[in-house]
Backbone bond lengths (Angstrom), bond angles and torsions (degrees), N, CA, C in turn:
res aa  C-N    CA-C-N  psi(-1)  N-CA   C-N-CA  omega(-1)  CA-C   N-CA-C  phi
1 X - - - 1.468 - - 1.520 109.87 -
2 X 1.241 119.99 151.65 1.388 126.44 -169.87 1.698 102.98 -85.03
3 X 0.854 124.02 22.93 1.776 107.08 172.15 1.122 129.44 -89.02
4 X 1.356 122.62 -133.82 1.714 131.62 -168.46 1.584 95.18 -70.46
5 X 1.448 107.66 -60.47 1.719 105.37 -148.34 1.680 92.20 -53.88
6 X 1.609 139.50 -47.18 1.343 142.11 -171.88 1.859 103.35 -41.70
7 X 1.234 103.34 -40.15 1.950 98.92 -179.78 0.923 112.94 -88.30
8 X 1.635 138.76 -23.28 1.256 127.01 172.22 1.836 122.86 -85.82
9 X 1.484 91.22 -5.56 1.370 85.33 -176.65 1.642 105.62 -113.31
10 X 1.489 116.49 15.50 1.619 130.68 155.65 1.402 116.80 -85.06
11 X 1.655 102.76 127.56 1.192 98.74 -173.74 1.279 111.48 -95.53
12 X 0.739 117.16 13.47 1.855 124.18 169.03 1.876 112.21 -138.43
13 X 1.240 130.17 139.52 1.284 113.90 148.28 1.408 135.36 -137.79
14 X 0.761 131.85 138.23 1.465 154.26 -153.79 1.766 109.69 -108.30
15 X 1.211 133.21 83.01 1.575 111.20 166.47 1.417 110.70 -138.47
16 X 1.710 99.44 -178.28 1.605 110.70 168.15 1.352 127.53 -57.76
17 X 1.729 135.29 151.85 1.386 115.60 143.03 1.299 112.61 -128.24
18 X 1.311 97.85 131.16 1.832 132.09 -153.29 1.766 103.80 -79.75
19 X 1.119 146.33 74.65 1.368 120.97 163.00 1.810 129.48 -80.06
20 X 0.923 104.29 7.38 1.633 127.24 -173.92 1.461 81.26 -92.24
21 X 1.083 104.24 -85.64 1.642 111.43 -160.25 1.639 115.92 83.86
22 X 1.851 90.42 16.78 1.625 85.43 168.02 1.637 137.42 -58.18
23 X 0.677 136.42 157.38 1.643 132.26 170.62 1.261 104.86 -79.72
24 X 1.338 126.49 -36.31 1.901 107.19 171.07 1.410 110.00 -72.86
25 X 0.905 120.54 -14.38 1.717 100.42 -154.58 1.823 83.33 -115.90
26 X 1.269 136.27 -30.26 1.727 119.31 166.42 1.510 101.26 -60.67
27 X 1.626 126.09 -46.91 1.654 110.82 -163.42 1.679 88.68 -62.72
28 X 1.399 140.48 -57.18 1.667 133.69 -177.99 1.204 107.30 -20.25
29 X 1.236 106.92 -59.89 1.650 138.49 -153.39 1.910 98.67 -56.25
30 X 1.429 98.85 -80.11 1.056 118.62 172.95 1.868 129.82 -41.11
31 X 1.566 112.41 -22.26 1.114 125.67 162.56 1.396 122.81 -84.28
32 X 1.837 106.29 2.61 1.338 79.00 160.24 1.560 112.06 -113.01
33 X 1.411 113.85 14.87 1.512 129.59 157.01 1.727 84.35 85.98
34 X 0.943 139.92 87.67 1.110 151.76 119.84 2.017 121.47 -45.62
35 X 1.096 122.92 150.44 1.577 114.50 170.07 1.361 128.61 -47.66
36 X 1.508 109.94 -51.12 1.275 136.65 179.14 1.659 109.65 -170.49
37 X 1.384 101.79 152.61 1.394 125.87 -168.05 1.830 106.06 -110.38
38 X 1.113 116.94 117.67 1.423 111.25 179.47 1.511 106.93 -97.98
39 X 1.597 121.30 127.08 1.447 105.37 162.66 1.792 111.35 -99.72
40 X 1.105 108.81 129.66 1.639 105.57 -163.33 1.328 97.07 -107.75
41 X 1.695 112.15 110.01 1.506 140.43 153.53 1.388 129.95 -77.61
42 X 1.642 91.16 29.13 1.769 94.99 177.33 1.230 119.70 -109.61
43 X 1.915 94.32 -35.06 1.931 115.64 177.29 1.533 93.77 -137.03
44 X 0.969 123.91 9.47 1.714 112.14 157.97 1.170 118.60 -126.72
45 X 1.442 128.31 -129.30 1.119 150.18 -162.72 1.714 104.77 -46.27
46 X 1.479 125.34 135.28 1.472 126.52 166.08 1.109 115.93 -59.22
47 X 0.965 127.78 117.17 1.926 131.70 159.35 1.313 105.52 -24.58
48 X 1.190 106.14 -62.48 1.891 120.71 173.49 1.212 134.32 -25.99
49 X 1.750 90.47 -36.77 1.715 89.36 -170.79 1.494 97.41 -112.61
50 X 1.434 126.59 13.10 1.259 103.71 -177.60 2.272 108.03 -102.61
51 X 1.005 112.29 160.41 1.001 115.03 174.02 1.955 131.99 -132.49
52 X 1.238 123.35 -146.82 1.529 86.19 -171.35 0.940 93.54 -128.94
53 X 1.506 129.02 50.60 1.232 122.74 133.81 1.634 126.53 -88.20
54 X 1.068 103.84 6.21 1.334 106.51 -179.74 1.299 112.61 -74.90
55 X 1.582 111.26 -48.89 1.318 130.80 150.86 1.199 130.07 -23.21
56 X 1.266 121.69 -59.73 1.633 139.22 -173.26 1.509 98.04 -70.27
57 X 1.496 130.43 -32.12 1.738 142.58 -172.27 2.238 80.36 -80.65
58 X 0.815 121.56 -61.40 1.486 97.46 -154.70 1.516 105.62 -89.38
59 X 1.568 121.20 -0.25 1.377 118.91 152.78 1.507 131.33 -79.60
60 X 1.476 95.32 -8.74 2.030 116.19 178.09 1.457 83.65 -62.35
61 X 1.658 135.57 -51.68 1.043 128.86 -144.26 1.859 115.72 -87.03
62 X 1.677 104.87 -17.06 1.672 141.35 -145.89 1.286 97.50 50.32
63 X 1.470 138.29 71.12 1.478 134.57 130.88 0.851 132.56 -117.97
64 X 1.661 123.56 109.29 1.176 141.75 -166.27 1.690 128.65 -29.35
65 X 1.547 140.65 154.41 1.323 104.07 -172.13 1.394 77.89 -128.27
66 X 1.272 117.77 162.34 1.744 138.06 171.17 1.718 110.85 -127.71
67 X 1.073 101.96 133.03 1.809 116.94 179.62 1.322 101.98 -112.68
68 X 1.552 114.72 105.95 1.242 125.13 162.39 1.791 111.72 -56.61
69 X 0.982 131.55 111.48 1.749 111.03 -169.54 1.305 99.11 -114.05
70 X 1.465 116.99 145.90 1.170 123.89 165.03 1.489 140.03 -13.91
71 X 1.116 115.67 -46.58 1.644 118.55 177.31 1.273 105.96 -157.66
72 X 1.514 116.24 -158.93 1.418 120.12 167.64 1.698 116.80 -85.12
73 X 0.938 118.69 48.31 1.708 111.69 -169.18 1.889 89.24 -92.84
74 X 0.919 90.34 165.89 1.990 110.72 167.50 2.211 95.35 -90.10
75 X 1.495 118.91 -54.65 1.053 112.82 -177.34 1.893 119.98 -46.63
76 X 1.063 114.26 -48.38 1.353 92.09 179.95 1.854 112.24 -99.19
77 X 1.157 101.35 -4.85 1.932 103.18 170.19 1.550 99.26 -71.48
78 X 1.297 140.06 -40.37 1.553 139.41 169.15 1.367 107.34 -42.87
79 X 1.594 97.65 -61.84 1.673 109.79 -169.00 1.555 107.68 -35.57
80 X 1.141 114.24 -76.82 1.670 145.30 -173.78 1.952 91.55 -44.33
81 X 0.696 105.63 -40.83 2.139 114.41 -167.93 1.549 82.73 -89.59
82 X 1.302 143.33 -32.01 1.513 120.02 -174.63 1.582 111.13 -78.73
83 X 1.417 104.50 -56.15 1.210 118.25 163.05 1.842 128.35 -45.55
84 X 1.176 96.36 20.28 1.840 106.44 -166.76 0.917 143.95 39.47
85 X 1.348 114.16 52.13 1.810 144.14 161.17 1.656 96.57 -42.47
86 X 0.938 103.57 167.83 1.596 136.00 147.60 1.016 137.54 -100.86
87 X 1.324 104.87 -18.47 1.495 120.58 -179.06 1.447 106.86 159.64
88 X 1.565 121.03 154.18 1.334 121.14 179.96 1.877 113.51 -104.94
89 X 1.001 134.19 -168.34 1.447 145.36 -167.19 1.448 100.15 -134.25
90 X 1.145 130.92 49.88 2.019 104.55 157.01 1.052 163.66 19.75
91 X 1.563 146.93 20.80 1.541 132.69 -126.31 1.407 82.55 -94.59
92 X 1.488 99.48 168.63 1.506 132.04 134.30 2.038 84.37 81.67
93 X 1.101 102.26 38.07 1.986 120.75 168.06 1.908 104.06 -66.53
94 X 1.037 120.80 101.24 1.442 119.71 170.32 1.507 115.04 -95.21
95 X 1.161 97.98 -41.99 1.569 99.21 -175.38 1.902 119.50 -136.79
96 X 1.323 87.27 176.63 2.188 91.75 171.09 1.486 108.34 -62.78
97 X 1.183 123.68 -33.18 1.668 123.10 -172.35 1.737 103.54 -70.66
98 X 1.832 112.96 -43.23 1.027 99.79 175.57 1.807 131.94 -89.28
99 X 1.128 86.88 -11.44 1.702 85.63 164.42 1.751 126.28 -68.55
100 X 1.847 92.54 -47.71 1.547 84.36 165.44 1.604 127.45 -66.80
101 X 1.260 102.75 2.15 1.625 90.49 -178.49 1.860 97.73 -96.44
102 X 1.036 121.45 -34.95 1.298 108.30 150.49 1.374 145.81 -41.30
103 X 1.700 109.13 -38.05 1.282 113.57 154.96 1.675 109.52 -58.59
104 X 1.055 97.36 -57.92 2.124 96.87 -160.22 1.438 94.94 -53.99
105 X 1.490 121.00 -25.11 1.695 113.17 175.81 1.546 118.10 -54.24
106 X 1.161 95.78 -32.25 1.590 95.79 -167.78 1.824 109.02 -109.48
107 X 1.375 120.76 23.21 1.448 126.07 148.18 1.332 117.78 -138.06
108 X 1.334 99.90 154.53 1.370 119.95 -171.60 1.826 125.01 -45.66
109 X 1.355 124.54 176.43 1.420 99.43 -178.36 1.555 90.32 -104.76
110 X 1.259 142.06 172.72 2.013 102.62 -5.76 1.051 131.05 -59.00
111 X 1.348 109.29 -34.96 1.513 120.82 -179.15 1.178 102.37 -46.67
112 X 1.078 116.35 -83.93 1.790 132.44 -160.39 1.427 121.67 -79.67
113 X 1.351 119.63 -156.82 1.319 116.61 -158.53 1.759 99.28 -141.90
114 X 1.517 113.22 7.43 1.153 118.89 178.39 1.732 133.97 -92.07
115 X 1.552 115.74 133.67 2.026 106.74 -157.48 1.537 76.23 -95.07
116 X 1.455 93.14 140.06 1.462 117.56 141.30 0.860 135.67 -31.62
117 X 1.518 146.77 122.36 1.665 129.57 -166.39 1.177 107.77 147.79
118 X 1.475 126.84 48.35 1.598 134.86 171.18 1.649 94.91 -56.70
119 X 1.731 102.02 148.98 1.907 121.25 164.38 1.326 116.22 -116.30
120 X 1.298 105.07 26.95 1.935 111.61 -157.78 1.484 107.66 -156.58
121 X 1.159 124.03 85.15 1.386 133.50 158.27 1.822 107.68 -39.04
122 X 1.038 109.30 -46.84 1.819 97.53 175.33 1.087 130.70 -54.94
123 X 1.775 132.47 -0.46 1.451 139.51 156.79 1.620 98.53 -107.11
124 X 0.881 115.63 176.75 1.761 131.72 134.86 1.142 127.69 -79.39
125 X 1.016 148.63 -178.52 1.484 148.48 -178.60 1.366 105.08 -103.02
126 X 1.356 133.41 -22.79 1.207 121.22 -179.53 1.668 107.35 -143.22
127 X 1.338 94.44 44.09 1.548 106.85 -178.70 1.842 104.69 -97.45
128 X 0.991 122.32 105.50 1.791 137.68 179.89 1.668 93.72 61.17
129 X 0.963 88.73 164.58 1.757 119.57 -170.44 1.606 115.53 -99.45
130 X 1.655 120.96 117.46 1.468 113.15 -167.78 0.914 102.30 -63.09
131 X 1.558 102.13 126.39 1.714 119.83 135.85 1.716 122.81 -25.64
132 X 1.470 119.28 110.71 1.815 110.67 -159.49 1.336 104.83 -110.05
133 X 0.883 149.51 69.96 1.384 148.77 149.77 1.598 128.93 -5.35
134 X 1.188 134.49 110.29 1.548 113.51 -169.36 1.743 90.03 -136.23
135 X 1.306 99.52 134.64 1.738 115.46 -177.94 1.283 107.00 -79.68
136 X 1.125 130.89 161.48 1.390 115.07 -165.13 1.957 76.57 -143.82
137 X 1.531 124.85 119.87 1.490 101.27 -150.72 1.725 97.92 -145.81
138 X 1.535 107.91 -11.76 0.961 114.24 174.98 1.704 125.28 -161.30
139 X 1.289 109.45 176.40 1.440 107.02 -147.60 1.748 105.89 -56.30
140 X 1.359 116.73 -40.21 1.285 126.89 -166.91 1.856 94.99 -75.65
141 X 1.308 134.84 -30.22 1.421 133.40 158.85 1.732 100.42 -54.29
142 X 1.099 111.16 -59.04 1.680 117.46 -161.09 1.625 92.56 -59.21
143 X 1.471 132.28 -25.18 1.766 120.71 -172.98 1.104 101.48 -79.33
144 X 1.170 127.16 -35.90 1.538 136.07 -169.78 1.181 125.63 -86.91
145 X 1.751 111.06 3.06 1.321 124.25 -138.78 1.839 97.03 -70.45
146 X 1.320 123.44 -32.67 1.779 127.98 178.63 1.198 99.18 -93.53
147 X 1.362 139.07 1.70 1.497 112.52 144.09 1.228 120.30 -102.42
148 X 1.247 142.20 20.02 1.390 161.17 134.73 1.037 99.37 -33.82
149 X 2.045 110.33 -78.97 1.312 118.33 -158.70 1.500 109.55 -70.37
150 X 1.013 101.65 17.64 1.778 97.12 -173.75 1.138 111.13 -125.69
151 X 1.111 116.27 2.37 1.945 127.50 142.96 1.295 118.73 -56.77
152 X 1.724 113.42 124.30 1.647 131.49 -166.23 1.909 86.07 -73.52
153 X 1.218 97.32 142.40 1.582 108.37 175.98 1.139 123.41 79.08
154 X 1.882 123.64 6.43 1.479 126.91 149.54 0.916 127.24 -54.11
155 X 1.155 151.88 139.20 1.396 138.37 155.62 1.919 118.06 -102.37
156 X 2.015 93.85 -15.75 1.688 99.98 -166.96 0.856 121.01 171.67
157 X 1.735 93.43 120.17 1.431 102.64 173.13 1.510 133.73 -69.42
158 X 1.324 144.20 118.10 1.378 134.16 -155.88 1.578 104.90 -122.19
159 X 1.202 123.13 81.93 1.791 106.76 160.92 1.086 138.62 -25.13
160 X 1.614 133.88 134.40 0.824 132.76 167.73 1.907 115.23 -90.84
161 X 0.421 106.19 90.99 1.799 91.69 -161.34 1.792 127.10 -60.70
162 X 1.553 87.22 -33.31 1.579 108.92 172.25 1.526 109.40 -65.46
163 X 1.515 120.12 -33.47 1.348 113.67 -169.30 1.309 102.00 -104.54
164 X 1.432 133.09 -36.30 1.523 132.18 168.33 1.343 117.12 -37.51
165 X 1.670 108.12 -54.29 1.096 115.52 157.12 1.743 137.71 -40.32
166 X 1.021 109.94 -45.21 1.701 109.66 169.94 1.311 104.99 -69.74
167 X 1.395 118.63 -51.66 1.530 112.30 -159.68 1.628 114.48 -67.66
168 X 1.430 100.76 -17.39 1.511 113.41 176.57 1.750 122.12 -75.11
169 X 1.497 81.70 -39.02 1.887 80.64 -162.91 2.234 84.81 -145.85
170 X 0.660 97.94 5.50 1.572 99.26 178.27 1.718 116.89 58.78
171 X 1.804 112.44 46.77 1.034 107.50 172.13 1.487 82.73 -152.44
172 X 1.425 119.15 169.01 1.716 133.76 175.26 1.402 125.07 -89.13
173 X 1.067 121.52 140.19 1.681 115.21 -149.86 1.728 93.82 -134.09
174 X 1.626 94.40 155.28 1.778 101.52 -169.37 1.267 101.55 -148.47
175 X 1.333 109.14 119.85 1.901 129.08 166.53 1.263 106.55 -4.29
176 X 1.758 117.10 -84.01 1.471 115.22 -163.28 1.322 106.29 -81.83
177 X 1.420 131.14 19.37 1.819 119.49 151.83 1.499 96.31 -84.79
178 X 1.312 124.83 -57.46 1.317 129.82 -144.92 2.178 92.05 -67.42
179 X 0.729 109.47 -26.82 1.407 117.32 -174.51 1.985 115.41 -112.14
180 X 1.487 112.22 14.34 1.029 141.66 166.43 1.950 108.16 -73.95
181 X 1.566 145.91 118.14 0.730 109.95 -165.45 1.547 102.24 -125.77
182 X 1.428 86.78 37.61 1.977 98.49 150.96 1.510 112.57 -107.32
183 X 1.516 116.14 19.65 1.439 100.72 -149.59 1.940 75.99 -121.16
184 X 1.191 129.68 162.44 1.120 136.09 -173.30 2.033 104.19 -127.39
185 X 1.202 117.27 83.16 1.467 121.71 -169.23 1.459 112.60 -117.50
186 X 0.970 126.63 30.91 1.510 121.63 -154.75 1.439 94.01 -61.92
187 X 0.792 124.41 -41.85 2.183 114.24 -154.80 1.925 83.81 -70.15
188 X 1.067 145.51 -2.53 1.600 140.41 173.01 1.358 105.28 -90.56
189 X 1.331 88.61 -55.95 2.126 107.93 -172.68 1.457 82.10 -53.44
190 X 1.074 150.82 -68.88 1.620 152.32 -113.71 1.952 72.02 -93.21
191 X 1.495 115.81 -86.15 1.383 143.87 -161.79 2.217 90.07 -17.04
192 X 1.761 98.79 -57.17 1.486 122.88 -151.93 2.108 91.88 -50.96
193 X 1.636 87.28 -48.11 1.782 93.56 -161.70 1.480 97.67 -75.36
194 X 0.979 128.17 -39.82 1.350 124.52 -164.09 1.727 111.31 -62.30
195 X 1.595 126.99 -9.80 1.375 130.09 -177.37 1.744 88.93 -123.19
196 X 1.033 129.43 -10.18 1.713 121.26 149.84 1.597 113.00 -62.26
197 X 1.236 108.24 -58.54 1.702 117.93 -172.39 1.695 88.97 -58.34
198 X 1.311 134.91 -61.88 1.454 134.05 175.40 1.076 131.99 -7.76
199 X 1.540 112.43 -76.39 1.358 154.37 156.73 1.181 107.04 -34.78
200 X 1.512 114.78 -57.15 1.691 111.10 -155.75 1.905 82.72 -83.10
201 X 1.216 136.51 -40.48 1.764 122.20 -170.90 1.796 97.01 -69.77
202 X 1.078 112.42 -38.90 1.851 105.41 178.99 1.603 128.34 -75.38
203 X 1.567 99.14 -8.65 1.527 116.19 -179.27 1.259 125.79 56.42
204 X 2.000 104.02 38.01 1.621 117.22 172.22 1.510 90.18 -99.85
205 X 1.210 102.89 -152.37 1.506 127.67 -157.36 1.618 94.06 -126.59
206 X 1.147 110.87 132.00 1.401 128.86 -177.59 1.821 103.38 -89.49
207 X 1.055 143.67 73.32 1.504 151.05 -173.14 1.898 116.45 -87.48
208 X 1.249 134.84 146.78 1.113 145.76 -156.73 1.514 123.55 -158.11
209 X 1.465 122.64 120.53 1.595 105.70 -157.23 1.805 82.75 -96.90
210 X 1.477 103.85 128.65 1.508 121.93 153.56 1.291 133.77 -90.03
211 X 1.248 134.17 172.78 1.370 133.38 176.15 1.295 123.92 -122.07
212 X 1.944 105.43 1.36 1.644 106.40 -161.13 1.605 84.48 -160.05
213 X 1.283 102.80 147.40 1.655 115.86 142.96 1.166 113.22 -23.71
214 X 1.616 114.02 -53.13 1.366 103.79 -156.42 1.136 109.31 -79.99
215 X 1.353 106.04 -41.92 1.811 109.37 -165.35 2.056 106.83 -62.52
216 X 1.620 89.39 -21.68 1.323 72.73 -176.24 1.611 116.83 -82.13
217 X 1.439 121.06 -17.48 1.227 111.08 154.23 1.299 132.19 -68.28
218 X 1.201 123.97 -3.29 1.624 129.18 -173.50 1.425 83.46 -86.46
219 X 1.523 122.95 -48.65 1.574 116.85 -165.02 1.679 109.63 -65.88
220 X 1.173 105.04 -23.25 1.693 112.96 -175.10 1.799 112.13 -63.36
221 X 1.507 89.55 -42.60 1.139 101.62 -149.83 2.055 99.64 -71.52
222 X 1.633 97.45 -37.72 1.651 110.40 -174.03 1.809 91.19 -67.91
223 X 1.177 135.13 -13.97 1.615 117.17 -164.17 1.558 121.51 152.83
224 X 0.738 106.80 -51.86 1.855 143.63 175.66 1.545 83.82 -50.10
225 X 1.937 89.97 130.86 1.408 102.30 165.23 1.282 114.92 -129.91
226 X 1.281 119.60 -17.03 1.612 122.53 179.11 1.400 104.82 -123.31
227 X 1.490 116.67 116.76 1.824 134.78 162.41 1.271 118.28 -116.92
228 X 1.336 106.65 163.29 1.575 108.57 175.75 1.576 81.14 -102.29
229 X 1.218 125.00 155.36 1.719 137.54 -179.08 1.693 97.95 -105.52
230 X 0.921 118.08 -24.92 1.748 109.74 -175.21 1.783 100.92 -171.13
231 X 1.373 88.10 175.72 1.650 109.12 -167.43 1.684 87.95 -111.80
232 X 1.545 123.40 143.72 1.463 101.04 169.63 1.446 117.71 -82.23
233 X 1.534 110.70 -4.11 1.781 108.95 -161.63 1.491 87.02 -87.74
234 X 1.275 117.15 -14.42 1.939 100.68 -167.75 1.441 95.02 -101.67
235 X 1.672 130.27 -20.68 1.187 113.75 160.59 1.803 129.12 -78.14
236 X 1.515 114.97 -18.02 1.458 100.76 141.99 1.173 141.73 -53.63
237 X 1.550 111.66 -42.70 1.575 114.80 172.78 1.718 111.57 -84.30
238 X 0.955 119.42 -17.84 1.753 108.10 175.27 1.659 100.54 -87.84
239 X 1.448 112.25 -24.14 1.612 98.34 178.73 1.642 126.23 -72.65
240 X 1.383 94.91 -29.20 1.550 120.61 -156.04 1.920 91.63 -97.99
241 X 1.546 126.75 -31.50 1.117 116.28 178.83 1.728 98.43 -86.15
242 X 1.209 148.96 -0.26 1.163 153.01 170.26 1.443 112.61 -81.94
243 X 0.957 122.63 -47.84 1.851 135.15 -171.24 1.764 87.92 -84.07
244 X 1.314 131.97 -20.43 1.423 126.33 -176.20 1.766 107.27 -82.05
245 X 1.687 83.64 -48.16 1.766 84.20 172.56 1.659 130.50 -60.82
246 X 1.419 85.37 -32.44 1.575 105.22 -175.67 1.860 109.15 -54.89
247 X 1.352 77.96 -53.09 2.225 104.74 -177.42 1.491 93.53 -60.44
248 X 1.276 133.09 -47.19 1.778 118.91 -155.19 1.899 106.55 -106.90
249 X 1.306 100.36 -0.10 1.700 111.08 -179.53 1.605 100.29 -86.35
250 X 1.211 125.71 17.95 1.358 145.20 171.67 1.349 138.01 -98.84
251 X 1.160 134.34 72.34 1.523 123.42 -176.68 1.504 117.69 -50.87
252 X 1.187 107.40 178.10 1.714 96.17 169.09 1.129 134.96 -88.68
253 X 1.405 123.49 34.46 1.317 136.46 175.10 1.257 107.92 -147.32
254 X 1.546 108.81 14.72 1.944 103.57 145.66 1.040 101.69 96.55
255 X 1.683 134.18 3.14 1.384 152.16 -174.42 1.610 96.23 -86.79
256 X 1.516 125.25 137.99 1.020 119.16 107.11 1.464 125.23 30.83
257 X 1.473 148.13 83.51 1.627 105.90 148.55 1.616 120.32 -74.25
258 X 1.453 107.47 161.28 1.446 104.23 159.80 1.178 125.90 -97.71
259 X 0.724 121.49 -174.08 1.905 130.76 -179.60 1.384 119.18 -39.45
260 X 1.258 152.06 124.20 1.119 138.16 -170.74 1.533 120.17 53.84
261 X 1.383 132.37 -7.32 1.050 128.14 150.08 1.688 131.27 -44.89
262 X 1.142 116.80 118.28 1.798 99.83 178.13 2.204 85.06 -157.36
263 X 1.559 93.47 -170.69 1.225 106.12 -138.43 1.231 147.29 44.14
């Protein structure tokens, strides 16, 4: 079955991140069996409009789905877990008070802080325990970063890199620069290991949002075990502006154009 226990018991992971959150392009997605598929309800897709069939399309395949949700609320971390998540994504995690309230979001009470109210007969309601994701996104997350991981019901720490980056030095930062080794980044390189070393003493998963194949192996290789490998909206437009270049880098006799060449 595609849920929680499938990501915690991978020792590496590899997936999509979804801001469409279309249903054609996750079932695509999902056929080519990726780890897990994130639909991100923070800068994409509405929580609102999605439902659980989307779910049931990336469990046809067994790959798990993750809901980036808006903030730390319990209201939309339920939502995403009724609708048959696997687990949700966290942003904007500063401290131990707010991570555990993210955990208690995503179990039941007493323990937790989560209402009853599954929309999806294809899980149970209390069938395995979400997978919890916590972003680690800024500097006051990055101090705290080993008492994060040392919250009962983490499973992972996940960088944000674009936002770590501002809050650090006030510009946006990316995997394969920071792991580029013409590129001179240490306060990232330093930032990157310091929530690896974390992870590995709290016994979560050290996670990292990428933009490429590659970067996500550069991230693998420094520590990092769970990435998203691509965004699908930037692989429509980098695929579709490639096959354009390909089509118009053509004269009409099958040449090459050169530079300023056209008609």
């Amino acid at each position: 079955m595609a849920g929680p226990g499938k990501l915690r018991d991978a020792p590496r992971l590899d997936g999509l991140w979804s801001v469409t959150g279309h249903p054609a392009i996750v079932d695509a997605a999902a056929a080519t069996r990726p780890d897990f598929i994130v639909l991100d309800t923070q800068h994409g897709v509405a929580l609102s409009s999605l439902d659980a069939s989307v779910f049931t399309v990336m469990a046809h395949y067994d790959v798990p789905g993750l809901v980036r949700v808006e903030a730390v609320d319990p209201v939309p971390i339920g939502r995403a877990l009724d609708l048959g998540a696997a687990g949700v994504i966290v942003p904007q995690v500063d401290d131990v008070s707010e991570a555990e309230l993210a955990v208690a979001a995503t179990r039941y009470m007493p323990g937790g802080r989560r209402s009853f109210g599954m929309q999806t007969r294809r899980v149970g309601a209390f069938e395995g325990t979400p997978y919890v994701v916590i972003q680690i996104e800024t500097g006051a997350a990055l101090a705290e970063a080993e008492k994060i991981a040392a919250v009962d019901g983490v499973d992972c720490l996940y960088i944000g890199p674009a936002d770590l980056g501002l809050s650090l030095r006030g510009s946006t930062a990316e995997v394969g620069a920071v792991y580029d080794a013409r590129a001179d980044d240490a306060e990232m390189g330093d930032a990157f290991e310091r929530v690896i070393a974390a992870c590995r003493a709290g016994g979560v998963a050290p996670g990292v949002h990428c933009l490429s194949g590659a970067a996500a192996a550069a991230a693998h290789q420094a520590g990092f075990t769970v990435t998203a490998v691509a965004v699908d909206i930037n692989l429509i437009m980098d695929g579709l502006a490639a096959e354009l270049s390909a089509a118009r880098g053509f004269g009409p006799s099958g040449r090459t154009a050169s530079r300023g060449e056209s008609g």
